[in-house]
C-alpha positions as CSV (number, residue, x, y, z in Angstrom):
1,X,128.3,155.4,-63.5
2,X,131.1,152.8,-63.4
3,X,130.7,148.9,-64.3
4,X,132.7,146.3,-61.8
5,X,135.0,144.8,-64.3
6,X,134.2,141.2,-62.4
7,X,130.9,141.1,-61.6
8,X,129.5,143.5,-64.4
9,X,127.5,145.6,-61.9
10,X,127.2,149.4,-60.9
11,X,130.1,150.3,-59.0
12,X,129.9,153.7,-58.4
13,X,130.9,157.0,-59.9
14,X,134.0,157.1,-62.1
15,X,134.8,153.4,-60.3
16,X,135.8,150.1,-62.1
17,X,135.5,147.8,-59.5
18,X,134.3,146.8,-56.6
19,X,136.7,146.5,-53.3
20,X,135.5,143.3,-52.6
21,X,135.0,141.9,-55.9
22,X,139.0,142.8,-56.4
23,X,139.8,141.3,-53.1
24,X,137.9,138.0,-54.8
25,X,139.6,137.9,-57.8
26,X,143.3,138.2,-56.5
27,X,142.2,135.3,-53.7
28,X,141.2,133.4,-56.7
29,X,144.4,133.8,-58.7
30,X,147.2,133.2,-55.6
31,X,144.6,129.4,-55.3
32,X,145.0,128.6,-58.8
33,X,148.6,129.6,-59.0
34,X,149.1,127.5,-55.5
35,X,147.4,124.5,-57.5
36,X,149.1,125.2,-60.2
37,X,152.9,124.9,-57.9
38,X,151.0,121.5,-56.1
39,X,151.2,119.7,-59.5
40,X,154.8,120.9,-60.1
41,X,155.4,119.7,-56.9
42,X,153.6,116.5,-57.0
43,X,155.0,115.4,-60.0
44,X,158.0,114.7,-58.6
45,X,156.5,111.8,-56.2
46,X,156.2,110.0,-59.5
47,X,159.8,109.3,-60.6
48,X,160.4,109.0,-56.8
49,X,157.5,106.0,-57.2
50,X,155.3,107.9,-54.1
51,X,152.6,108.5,-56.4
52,X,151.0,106.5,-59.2
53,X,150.9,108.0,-62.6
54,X,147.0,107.2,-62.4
55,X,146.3,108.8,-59.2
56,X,148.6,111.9,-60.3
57,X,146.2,112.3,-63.4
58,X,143.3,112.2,-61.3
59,X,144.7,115.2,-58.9
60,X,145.5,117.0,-62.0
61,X,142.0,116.8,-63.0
62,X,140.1,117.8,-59.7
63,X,142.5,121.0,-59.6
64,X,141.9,122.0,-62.6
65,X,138.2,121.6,-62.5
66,X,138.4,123.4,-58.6
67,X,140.8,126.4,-59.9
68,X,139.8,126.9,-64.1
69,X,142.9,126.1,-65.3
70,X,143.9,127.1,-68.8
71,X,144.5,124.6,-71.2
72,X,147.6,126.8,-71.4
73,X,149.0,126.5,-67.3
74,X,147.5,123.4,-67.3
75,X,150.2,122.2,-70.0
76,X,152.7,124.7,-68.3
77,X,152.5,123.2,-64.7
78,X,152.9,119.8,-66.2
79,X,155.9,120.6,-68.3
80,X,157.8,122.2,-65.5
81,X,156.5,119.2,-63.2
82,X,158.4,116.9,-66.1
83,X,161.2,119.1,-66.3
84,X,161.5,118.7,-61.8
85,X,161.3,114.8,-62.3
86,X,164.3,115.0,-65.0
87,X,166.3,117.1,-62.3
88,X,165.5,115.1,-59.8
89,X,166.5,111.7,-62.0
90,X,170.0,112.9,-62.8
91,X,171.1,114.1,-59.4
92,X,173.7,111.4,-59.9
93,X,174.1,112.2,-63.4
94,X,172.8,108.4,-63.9
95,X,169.6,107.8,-65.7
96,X,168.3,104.2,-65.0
97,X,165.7,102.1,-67.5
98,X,163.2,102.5,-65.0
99,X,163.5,106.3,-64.4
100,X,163.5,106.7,-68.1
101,X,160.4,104.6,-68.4
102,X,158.3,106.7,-65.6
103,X,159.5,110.0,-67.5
104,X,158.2,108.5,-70.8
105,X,155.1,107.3,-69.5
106,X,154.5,110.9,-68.0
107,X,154.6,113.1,-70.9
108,X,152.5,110.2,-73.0
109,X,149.8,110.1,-70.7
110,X,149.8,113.7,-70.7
111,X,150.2,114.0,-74.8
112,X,153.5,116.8,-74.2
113,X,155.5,117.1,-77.4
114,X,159.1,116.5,-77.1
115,X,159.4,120.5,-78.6
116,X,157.4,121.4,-75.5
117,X,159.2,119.3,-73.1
118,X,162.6,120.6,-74.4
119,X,161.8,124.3,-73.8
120,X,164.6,124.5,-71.4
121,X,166.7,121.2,-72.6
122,X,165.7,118.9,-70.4
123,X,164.2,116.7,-73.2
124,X,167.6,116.4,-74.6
125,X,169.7,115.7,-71.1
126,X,167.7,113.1,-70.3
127,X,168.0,111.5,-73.9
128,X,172.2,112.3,-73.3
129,X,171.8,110.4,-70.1
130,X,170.2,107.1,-72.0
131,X,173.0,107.3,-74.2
132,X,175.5,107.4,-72.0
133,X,173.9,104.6,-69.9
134,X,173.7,102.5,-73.3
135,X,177.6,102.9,-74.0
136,X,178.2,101.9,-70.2
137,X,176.8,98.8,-70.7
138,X,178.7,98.3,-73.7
139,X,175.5,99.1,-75.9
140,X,174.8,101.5,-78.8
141,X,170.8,102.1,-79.9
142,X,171.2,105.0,-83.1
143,X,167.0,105.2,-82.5
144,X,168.2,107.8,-80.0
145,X,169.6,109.9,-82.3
146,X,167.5,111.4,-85.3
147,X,168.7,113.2,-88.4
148,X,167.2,115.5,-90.0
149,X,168.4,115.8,-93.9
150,X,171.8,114.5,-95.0
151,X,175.6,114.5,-93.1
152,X,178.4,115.7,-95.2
153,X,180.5,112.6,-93.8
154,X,181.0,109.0,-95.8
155,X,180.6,106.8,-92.6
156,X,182.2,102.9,-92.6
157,X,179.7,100.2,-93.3
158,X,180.7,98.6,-89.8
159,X,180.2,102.1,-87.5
160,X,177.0,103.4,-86.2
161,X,176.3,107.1,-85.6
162,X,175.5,108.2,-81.8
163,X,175.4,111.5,-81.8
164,X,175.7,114.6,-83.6
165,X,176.7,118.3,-82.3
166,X,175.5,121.3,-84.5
167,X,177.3,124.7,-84.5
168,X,180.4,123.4,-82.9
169,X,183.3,125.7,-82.8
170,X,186.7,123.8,-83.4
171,X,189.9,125.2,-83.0
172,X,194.0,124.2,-83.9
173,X,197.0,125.1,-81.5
174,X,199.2,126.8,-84.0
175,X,203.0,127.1,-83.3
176,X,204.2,130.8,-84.6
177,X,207.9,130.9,-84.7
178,X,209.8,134.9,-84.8
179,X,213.6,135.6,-84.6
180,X,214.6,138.4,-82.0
181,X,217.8,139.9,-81.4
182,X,219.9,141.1,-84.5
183,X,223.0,141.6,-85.8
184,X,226.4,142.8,-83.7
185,X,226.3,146.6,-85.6
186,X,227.8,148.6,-88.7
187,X,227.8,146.4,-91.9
188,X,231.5,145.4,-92.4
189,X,232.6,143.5,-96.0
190,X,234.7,140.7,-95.1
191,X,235.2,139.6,-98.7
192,X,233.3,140.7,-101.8
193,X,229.7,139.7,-101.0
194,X,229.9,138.8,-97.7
195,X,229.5,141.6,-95.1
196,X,229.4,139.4,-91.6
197,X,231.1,136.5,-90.2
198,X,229.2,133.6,-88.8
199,X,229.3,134.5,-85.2
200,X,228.3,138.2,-85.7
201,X,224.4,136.9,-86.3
202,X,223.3,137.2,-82.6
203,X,219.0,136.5,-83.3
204,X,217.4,133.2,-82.2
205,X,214.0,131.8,-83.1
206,X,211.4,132.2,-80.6
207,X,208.4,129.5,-80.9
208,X,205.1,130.2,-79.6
209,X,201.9,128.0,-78.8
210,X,198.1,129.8,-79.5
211,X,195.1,128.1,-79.9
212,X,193.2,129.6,-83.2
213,X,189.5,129.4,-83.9
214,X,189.3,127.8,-87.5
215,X,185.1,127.3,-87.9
216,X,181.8,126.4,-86.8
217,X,180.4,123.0,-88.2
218,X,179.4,119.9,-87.5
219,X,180.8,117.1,-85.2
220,X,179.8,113.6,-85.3
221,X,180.5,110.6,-83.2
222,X,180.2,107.2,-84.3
223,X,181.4,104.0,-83.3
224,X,184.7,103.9,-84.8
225,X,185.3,108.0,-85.2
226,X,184.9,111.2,-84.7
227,X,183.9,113.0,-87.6
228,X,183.9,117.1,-88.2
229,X,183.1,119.3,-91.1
230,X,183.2,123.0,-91.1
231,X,185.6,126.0,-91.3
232,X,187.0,124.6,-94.6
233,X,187.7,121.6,-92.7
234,X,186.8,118.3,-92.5
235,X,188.3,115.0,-91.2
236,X,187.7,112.4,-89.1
237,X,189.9,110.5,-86.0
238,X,189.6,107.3,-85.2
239,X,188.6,106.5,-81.4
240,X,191.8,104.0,-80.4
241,X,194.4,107.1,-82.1
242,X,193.1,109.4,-79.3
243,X,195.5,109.1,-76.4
244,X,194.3,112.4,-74.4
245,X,191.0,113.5,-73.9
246,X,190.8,117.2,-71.7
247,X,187.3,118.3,-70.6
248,X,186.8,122.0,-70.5
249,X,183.1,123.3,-69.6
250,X,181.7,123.6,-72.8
251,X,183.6,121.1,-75.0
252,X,187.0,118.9,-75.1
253,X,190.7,119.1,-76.4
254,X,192.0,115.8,-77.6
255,X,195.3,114.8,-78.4
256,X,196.0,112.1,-81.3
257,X,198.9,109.6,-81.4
258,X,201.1,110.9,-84.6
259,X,204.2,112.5,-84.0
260,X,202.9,115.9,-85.8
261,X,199.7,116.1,-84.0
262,X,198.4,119.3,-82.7
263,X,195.4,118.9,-79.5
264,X,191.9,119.7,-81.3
265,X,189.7,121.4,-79.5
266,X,185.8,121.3,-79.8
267,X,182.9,123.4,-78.3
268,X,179.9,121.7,-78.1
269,X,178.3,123.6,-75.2
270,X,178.0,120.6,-73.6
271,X,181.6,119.4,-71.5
272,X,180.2,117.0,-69.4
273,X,178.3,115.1,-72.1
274,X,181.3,115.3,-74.6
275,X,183.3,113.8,-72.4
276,X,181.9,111.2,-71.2
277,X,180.2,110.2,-74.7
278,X,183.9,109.7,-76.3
279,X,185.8,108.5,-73.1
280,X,182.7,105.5,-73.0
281,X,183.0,105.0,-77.1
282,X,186.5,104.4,-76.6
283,X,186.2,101.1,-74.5
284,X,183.4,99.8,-77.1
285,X,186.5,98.4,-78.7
């Protein structure tokens, strides 16, 4: 005789269940996964300021007590609740004080780690987005931005780091130069030692452009440079000797003022940031 695997009693002969005990069950799990969307869902009436953060924490409650939340979903519908309010913040790719406050006060009142609430990044975009909004109004905070262990870069006693990129790829336009063409045909001595005359050579030099990956390291932006290290490279340009600055998707190109100057090209992953963070440090000074 067969157990129910949900109510524990006889269910019948080589059966593990019964019909409506099932039928239960999978009711019970499409209402706690509904709840489970409604805080997702709700959350965002909080950085849109139609819904208190004390009134939110209630509703949290009372579903989880109605539907037997996890401790595990629990913390899963609030992170992704968090992670809707960020989207939702930086539709204009602005971040103001007061949305960065509410997003704060959520995941405090909540106790979410930053490791938890940057799962998917969006712990980091929205600290990218203060950033950005400090340099805007012509202000730098370094709190934003902590190191872990030690740079391999001397900075200035007057700069102030603002951000770092790890595994950034950096690559160098090269110029290769090639003759083609050749010589006008049979080797002829014109005078002992000397088999062609001048005009005879008909080859040019051909110059060509290719950008060339030189090495992942570290790039580093502060308030008078930007620093890199890696590849077997390392140097350092100073904000007001960039004169271009191309965006690509996941990095820039920038072009220095010397004569000799080749465009520099990083990939941080992140275009949009990259771009924005040196173009804004620029007109600090």
């Amino acid at each position: 005789m067969g157990t129910c695997r949900y109510c524990g009693e006889a269910a019948g002969f080589l059966r593990s269940k019964h019909p409506e005990c099932h039928a239960k069950f999978l009711k019970e799990v499409d209402e706690r996964n509904e709840a489970l969307n409604k805080i997702s869902v709700l959350a965002e009436k909080i950085i849109n300021e139609e819904m208190k953060l004390d009134e939110f924490k209630s509703t949290v409650a009372v579903l989880a007590n109605t539907h037997n939340f996890t401790e595990e979903q629990k913390r899963d519908a609030l992170i992704k609740g968090w992670e809707q309010c960020v989207d939702k913040a930086l539709e204009d790719s602005l971040l103001s004080e007061e949305e960065e406050d509410s997003l704060a006060d959520y995941y405090r009142a909540f106790d979410l780690s930053q490791q938890e609430l940057n799962r998917n990044d969006a712990f980091t975009q929205v600290v990218k987005a203060g950033v950005l909004r400090d340099l805007v109004q012509g202000e730098v905070n370094p709190e934003r931005m902590k190191i872990q262990g030690d740079l391999p870069f001397n900075f200035m006693k007057s700069e102030k780091l603002i951000w770092v990129f790890t595994n950034t790829d950096y690559y160098e336009e090269k110029t290769r130069r090639q003759y083609v063409g050749g010589h006008a045909g049979v080797s002829v001595r014109v005078v002992k030692g000397v088999y062609f005359r001048t005009g005879s050579f008909k080859g040019h030099p051909v110059e060509t452009k290719e950008t060339v990956y030189i090495g992942k390291g570290l790039l580093a932006v502060t308030t008078k440079h930007v620093y890199f290290s890696g590849g077997g490279k390392s140097f350092r340009i100073r904000h007001n000797k960039i004169v271009t600055i191309e965006p690509h998707s996941d990095g820039v190109t920038v072009q220095r003022d010397a004569a000799t100057a080749k465009p520099q090209s990083f990939a941080t992953g992140d275009g949009w940031f990259t771009y924005n963070l040196l173009a804004n440090v620029a007109n600090l000074e």
